[in-house]
Structures are given as C-alpha cells and as structure tokens.
C-alpha positions in Angstrom: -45.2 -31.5 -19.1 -41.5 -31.7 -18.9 -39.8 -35.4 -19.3 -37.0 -36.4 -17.0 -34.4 -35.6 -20.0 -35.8 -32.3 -20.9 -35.5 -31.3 -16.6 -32.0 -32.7 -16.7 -30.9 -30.9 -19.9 -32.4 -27.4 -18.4 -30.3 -28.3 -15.4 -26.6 -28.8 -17.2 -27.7 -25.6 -19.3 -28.1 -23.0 -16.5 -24.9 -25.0 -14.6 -22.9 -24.4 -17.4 -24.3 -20.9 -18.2 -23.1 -20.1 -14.5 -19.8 -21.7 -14.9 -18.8 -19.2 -18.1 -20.6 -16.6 -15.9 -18.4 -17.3 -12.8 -15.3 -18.1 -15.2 -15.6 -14.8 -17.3 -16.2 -12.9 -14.1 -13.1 -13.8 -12.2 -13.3 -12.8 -8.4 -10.8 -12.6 -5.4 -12.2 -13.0 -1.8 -10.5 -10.4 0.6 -11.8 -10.7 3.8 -15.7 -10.4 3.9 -16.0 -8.7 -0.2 -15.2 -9.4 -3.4 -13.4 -7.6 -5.6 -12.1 -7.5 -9.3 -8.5 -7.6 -10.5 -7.6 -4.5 -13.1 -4.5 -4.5 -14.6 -4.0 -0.6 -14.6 0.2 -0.9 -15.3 3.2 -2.7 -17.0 6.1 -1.9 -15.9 10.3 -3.0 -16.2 11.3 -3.7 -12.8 8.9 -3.8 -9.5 7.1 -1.0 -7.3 7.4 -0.4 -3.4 6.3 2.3 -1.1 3.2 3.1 -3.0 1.1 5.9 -2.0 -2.6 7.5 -3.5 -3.5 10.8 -3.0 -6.9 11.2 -2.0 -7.6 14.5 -3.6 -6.9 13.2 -7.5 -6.6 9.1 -6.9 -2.8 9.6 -8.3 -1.1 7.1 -7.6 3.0 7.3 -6.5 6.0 4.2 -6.3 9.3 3.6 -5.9 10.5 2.0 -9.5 12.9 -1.0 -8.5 15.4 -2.6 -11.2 17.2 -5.5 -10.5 19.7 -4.3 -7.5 19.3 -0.5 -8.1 16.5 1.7 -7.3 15.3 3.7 -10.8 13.6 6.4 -9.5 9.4 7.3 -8.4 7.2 7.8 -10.6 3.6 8.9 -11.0 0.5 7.2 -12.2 -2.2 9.8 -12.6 -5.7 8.4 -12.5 -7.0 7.7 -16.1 -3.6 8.3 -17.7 -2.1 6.2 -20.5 1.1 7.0 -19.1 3.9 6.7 -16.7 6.2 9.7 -15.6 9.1 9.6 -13.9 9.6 12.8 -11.2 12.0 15.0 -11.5 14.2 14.4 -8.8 18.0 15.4 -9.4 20.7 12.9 -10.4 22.8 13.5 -7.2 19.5 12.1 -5.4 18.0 8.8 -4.7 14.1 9.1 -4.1 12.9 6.4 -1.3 9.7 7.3 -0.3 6.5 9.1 -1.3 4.1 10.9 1.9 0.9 12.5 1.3 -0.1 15.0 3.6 -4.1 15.1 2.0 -5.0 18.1 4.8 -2.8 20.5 3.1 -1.9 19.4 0.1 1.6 18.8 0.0 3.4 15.7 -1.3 6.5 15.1 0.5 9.4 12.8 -1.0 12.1 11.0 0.9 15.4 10.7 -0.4 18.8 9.9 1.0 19.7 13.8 1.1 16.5 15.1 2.8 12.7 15.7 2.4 11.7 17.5 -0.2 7.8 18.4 -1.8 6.4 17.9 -5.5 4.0 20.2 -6.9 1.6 18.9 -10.2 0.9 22.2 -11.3 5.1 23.0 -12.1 5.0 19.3 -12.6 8.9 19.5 -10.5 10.7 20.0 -7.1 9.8 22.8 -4.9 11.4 22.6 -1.5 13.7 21.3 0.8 13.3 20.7 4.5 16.2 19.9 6.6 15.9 17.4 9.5 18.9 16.8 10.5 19.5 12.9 9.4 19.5 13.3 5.9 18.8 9.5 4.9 14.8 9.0 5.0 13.6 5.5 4.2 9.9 5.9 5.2 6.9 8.5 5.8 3.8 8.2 7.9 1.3 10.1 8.1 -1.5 9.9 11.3 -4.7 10.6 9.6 -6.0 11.5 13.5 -3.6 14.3 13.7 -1.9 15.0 11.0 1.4 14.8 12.3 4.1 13.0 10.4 6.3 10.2 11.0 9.8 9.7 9.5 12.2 6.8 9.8 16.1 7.5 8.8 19.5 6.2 8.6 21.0 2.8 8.5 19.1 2.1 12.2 16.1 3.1 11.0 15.5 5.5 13.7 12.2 7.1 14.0 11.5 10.8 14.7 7.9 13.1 14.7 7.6 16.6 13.6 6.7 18.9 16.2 3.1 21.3 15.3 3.7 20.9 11.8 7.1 22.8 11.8 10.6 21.2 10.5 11.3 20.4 14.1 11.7 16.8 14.7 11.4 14.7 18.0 12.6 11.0 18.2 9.6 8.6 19.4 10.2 6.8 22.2 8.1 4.2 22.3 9.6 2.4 19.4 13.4 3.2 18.7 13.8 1.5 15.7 11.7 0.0 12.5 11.6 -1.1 8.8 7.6 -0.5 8.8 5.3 1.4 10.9 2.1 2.7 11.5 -0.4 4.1 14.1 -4.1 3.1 13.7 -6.6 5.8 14.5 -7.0 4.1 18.7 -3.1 4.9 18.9 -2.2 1.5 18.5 1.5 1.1 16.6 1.9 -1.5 14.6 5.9 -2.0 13.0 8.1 -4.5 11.9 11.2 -4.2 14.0 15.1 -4.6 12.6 15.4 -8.3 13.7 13.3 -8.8 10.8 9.9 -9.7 13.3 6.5 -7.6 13.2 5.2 -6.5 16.8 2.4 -4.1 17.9 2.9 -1.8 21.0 -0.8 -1.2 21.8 -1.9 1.6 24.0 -3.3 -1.0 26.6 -0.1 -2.4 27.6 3.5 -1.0 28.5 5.7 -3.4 26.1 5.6 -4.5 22.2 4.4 -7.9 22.0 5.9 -9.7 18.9 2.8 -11.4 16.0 3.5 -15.8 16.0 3.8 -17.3 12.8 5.8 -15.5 10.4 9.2 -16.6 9.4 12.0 -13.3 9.9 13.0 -11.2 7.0 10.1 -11.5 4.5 10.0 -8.1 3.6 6.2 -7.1 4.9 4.3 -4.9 3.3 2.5 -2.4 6.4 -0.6 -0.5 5.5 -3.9 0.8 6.9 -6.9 0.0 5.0 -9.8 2.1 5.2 -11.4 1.2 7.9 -8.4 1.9 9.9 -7.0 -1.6 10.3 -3.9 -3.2 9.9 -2.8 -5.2 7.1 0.7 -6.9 6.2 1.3 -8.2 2.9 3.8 -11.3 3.0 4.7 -12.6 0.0 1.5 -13.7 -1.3 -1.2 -13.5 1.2 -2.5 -10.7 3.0 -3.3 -10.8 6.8 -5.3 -8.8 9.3 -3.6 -7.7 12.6 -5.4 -6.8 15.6 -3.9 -6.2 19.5 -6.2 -8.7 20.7 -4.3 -11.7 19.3 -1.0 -12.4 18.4 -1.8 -14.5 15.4 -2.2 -12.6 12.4 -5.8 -13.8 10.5 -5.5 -14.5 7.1 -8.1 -12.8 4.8 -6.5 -13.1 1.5 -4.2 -14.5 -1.0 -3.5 -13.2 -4.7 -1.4 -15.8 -6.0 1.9 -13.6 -6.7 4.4 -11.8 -4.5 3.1 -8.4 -3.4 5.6 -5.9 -3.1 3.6 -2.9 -3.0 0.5 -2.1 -1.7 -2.3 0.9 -0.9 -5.9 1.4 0.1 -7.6 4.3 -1.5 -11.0 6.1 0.3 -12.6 3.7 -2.1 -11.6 0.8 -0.7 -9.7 -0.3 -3.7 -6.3 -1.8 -3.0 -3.8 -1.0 -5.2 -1.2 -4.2 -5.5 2.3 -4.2 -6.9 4.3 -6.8 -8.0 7.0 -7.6 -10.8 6.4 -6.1 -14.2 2.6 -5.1 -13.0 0.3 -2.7 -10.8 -3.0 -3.9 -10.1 -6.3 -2.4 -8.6 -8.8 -4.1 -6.6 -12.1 -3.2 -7.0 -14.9 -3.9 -4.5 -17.5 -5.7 -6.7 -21.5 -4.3 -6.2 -23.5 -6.9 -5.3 -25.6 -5.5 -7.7 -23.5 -5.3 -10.3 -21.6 -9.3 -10.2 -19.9 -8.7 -13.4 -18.0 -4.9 -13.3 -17.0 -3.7 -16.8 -12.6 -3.6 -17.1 -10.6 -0.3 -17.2 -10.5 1.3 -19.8 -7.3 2.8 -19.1 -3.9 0.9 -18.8 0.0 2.4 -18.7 3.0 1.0 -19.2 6.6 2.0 -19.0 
C-alpha cells in the first residue's frame, strides 16, 4: 500500500513530466488543430506574396529590404538554399501565380507577365496585357481562369479561355487583395484601405466590422476553400454570413506573408524568417523538426 506522500509524490512526478512534455513540444492552436512551428528560412529583409506550387511544394516570395523591393526568390522543398530568379535588372518582380493545371509559373512585374521554367532555371516568355504594371495574380482553382490586378488604381482584369485576352471585372473595379472561393464568393480589400466581400447572394459588397484601415492584410484561401486574412498578428476566418471576421489564431509576430499548401501547412512570413505550420497527428503529439533549413 501506497502512503499519502508516496500518492502525492507520483502525482508532482507525472505533472511535471507533462509540463517538459507540453514545454518541449511547443503547439499553436489554429482554428480547430494544432500545429508545429518549423523554422524552414532566415532571411535579410521580409517576404510578401508568397505562393507554393502544388506539383514540387516550392515555395516563391517577394524579398523586401527596407524601402526597396530585392527581387523573388525560390525556396525549393528540402533545399539548403535560397535562389534568387533571374529576372532582368530593367525589371521589378511583384508577384508570383501558379497555374498547377498546366504547369506554368507566371511572374508579375511592373513591365508585364512573364513565365519561369525550373528545368532552364530562367525566363521564358512574355505576355502582353496591355497595362504593363501587375501588382497581383489569382488564380480560381474552379476554373482555372486567372485574375490580375494593375496599375496605380489597382484595376482588375480576367483572361478570356486561357488566351492573352483580358476582360476588366465588373463586379469589383478596384482592390489591393482579392480572391474568389470555390461558391463564387469574392472576397478583397478595397483601396480605402477596408476588406469587403461581394457574395453571390446579394447585389452589393458589404464591408467586414472591426478592423482598423490600412493594415496591410494578408488574403488567402486555405484548403478547404475558406477565407483567411492575416492582420498583423492574428489570423481570422471570413465567411458571407457575418460581417465580423472570427478569430482562429494568433502567432505572436507580424505576418507579412502567408500560404496554404494541399497539406494544410501554412507557410508564414515575417521579418528575417519563413515559417511552416504543420498539422500535428493526434497520433504523433510530439512531430520530429526539419531537417532542412535555408538562409540568405
């Protein structure tokens, strides 16, 4: 038979065996899951518009220094390093869109669209539009057509059948961020610095409550085809069934990047660093670290 101090000495053992267990095994809450921070890069300056191709888990972004933008660069999966693509001096690369269905990676600059290519590892084409000055690429995973937004207004226009022909969309006629989820639903932060959705049900944006103007969201689709806007340090879920945004998450640090894979990773920038976010098994409380990290 145990005595009182024995039962009371078990107890602090196995609370303090699951305290190193819980403190060793660090865990953010997202939403519903888990997941596991992995520092996957260093880098000098800060990443925007990242984008992960879903054929080879590369990973793209907009290198940011100070007040001047240093170029995009490439992150390939497992790599210990960092390259920069090989876009020309006269050009400024502001944007990275992956078109998975055929395979082509398209990069925005301020002189046109043009596509990279791993296997020449450079520069292949050039499309013209007609506004030379793209800012951002989307691309509807539903139908495969591609959205671009250009100029100082931040106009948006759609390519026509997949051909260089362009069409302006109508139904919003200017943004900083946008995206369609899968039910047609837009979702966009608008150039007086406020995020709205125009959903399909109704014949008029209606602007989200509680955000302050001009924090710079972050706009993406995770993968189960819902919104989410990164501001500053949280992470919210937006819906067309509420005007106030839910809060599911926040990481402590300013986000200025962001991506979901097919994994349902997120992949997080901020200053000096790229994380991943990895959906931790219940099975498996504790995941191992990368083994991989790059730095530039």
């Amino acid at each position: 038979m145990f005595g009182i101090k024995q039962v009371l000495a078990s107890i602090s053992l196995i609370v303090f065996i699951s305290n190193v267990t819980t403190d060793k095994c660090e865990r953010t809450k997202i939403g519903n899951d888990y997941y596991k921070r992995h520092l996957i890069a260093t880098i000098d300056g800060y990443p925007t518009g990242i984008a992960i191709d879903p054929r080879t888990e590369h990973i793209f972004f907009v290198l940011h220094k100070k007040n001047y933008t240093k170029g995009i660069y490439l992150l390939k999966h497992g790599s210990l390093g960092i390259k920069e693509l090989p876009v020309s001096d006269d050009i400024i690369g502001q944007c990275v869109g992956i078109d998975g269905v055929n395979n082509i990676i398209y990069i925005g600059t301020n002189q046109g669209l043009i596509t990279y290519d791993y296997s020449h590892s450079e520069i292949t084409a050039e499309r013209p539009i007609g506004d030379d000055d793209i800012r951002s690429i989307f691309i509807d995973k539903t139908d495969n057509r591609m959205y671009i937004t250009t100029g100082v207004n931040h106009e948006i226009f759609r390519f026509i059948n997949g051909s260089a022909a362009i069409k302006r969309y109508d139904k919003i006629p200017k943004a900083y961020n946008f995206i369609l989820d899968s039910k047609g639903n837009a979702f966009y932060e608008y150039i007086d610095g406020k995020l709205y959705f125009f959903s399909n049900d109704l014949y008029e944006p209606i602007q989200y409550k509680g955000f302050t103007r001009q924090l710079k969201y972050v706009l993406r689709l995770n993968v189960n085809e819902e919104a989410i806007v990164a501001v500053k340090g949280s992470l919210f879920k937006l819906s067309t069934a509420s005007v106030l945004p839910v809060k599911i998450g926040q990481l402590g640090f300013k986000i200025t990047g962001m991506a979901f894979d097919h994994r349902n990773n997120i992949i997080v920038g901020t200053k000096g660093k790229i994380y991943r976010y990895r959906p931790i098994d219940t099975n498996d409380p504790c995941p191992p670290d990368d083994y991989f990290m790059s730095g530039i």
